[in-house]
Phi, psi and omega in degrees: 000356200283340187271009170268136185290164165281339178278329149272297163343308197297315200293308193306320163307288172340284174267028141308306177290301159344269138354275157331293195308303168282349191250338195050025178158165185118353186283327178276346171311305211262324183307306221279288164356303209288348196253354179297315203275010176261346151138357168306142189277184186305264214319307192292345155294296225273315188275337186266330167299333189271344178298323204285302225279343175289315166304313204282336186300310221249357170284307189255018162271289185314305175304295172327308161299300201283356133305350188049059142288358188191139191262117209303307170333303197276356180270327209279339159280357170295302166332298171279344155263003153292312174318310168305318215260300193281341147329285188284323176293348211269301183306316171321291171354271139008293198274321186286151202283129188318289195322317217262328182241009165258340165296339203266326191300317170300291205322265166006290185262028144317303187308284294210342190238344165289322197288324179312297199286340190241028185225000000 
């Protein structure tokens, strides 16, 4: 991973955040492509993104309150089972197979993008 440019990293932040900020996800849709094609295998994309994507998580949480977009009350049971749910994927990770997870990862924002357009 050490051979991705700065300018691509840079981009993959940008439009990681970009993306986060408005969406409250989609940064890694866009972060994990930009850091593949900078010379990264699956896992080591999919793990620098969700690294990225926290810091960018917690940029655009703050902005968001402090926008009064979300009442703070309803979010705070949302955490520890994100917190869990993000454990056990972390582990997962780990077992799955590069293909298998850049397949299950199309899949995903296949879905996820059908449900946009047709809801």
């Amino acid at each position: 991973m050490d051979s991705i440019s700065k300018p691509k990293a840079a981009a993959a932040g940008l439009v990681g955040g970009i993306l986060n900020g408005m969406f409250g996800a989609g940064g890694g849709s866009a972060a994990v492509p930009i850091l593949e094609r900078g010379g990264g295998d699956a896992k080591s994309c999919h793990a620098m993104s969700v690294a990225v994507m926290f810091f960018i998580s917690i940029v655009s949480a703050a902005g968001n309150a402090v926008l009064g977009n979300f009442p703070l009350e309803t979010v705070k049971p949302l955490i520890p089972a994100g917190i869990m749910g993000a454990s056990v994927g972390s582990l997962l990770l780990r077992k799955v197979n590069n293909d298998v997870l850049r397949r299950i990862f199309g899949a995903l924002l296949i879905y996820s993008g059908g449900r946009m357009l047709l809801i």
